[in-house]
C-alpha positions in Angstrom: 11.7 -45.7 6.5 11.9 -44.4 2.7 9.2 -44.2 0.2 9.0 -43.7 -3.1 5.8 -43.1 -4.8 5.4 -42.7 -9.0 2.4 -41.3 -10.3 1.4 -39.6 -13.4 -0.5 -37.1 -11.8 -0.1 -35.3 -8.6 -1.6 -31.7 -7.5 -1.8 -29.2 -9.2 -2.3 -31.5 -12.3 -4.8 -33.6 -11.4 -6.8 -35.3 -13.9 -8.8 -37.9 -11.7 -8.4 -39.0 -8.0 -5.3 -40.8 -8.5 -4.0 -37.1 -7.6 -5.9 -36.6 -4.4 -5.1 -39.9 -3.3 -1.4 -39.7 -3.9 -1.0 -36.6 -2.1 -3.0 -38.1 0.7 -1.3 -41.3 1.4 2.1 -39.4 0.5 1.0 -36.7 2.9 0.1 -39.2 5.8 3.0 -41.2 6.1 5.4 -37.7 5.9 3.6 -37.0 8.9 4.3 -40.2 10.8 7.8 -39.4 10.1 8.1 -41.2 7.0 10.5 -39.7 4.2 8.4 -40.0 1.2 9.5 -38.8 -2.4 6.9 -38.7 -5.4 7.7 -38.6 -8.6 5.0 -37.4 -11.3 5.0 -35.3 -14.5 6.1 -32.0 -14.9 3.1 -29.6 -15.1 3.3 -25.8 -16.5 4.4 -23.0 -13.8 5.4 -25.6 -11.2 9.2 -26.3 -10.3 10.5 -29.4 -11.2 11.5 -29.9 -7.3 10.1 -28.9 -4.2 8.6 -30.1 -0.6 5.2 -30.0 -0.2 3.7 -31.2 3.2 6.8 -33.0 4.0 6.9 -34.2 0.7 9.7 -34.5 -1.3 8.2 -33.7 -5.5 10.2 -34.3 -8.5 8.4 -33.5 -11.5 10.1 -34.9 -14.5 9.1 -33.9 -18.6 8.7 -36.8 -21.4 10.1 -36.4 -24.3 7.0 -35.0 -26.3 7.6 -34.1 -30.3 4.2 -33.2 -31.0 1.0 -34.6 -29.2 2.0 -38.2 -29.2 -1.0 -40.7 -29.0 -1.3 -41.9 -25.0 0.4 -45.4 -25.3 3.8 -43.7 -26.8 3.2 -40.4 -24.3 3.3 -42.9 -21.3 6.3 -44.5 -22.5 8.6 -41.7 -22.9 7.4 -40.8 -19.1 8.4 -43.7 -17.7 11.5 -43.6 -19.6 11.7 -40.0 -18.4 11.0 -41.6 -14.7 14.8 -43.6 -14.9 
């Protein structure tokens, strides 16, 4: 089975528990065997792929002219997310 997960936040930028709980779930199922990929925002210093706990992470960067108020910042992610 495949799995994709999309969340705006995933460790090390964690803002709330959305975060913690994606990792966890993600986490869980990679170790049933599950092929699980997240993808979440890009965050400073981390690569924009890698494997974390079986985890496949692609970090992806919005488009972001400025500081953009929140509605506009979390459409250019999920237009960054296609």
């Amino acid at each position: 089975m495949r799995v994709a997960m999309l969340s705006w936040e995933f460790p090390p930028k964690t803002v709330g528990g959305l975060a913690q709980h994606v990792y966890d779930l993600s986490a869980a199922l990679a170790a049933r065997g599950v092929e699980v990929l997240v993808f979440t925002c890009g965050a400073s210093g981390v690569p924009e792929m890698e494997e974390v706990n079986g985890v496949k992470v692609h970090r992806v960067y919005p488009y972001t002219p400025g500081t953009p108020d929140f509605v506009t910042w979390v459409m250019q992610f999920n237009v960054a997310l296609l």
